[in-house]
N, C-alpha and C positions, 0 to 999 in steps of 0.2 A: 413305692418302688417304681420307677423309669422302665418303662416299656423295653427299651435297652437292656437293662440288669436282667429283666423278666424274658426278655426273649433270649439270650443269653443262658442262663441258668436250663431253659427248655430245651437249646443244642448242646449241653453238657448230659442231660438228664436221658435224651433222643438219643445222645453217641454210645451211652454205657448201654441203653438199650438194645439198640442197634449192636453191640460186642456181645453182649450175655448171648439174642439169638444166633448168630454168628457162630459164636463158639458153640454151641449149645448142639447146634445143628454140624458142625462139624465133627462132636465129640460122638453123637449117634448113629454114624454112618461103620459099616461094618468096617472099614478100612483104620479107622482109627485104633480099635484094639484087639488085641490077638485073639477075645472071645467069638465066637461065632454068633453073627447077627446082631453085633456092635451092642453098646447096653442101652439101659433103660431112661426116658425120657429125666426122672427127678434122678438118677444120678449125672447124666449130663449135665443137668440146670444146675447142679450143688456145684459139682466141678470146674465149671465155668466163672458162676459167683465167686467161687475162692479164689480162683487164679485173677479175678479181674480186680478184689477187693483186696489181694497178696494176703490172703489169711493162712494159709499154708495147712489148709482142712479138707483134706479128700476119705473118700471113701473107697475107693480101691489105690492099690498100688500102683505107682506114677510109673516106675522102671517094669514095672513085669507086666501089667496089667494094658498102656496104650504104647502105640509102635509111633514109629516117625515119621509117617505117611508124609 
């Protein structure tokens, strides 16, 4: 494999990374859902995955569960 393809493949792999914590940190922050004290680290990290992978797999309710911060 070319150093190209390889470095490449490494900023593709770096940008989903870079989304998951992203999101991840987004989704834990008390503002994002109606519960008090925002949730828990591995449900942020599932919820992020899913949405980033469009698997359409959550663990709490999309409409009741986070606001629109």
């Amino acid at each position: 494999m070319h150093s190209s393809h390889r470095s490449a493949i490494v900023r593709v792999i770096a940008g989903y990374l870079a989304a998951l914590v992203t999101g991840t940190t987004l989704l834990m922050t008390p503002a994002a859902t109606v519960a008090d004290g925002g949730i828990s680290l591995l449900k942020a990290l599932f919820t992020a995955t899913s949405a980033l992978s469009v698997t359409g797999l959550v663990v709490l309710d999309t409409g009741q569960d986070f606001t629109l911060f």
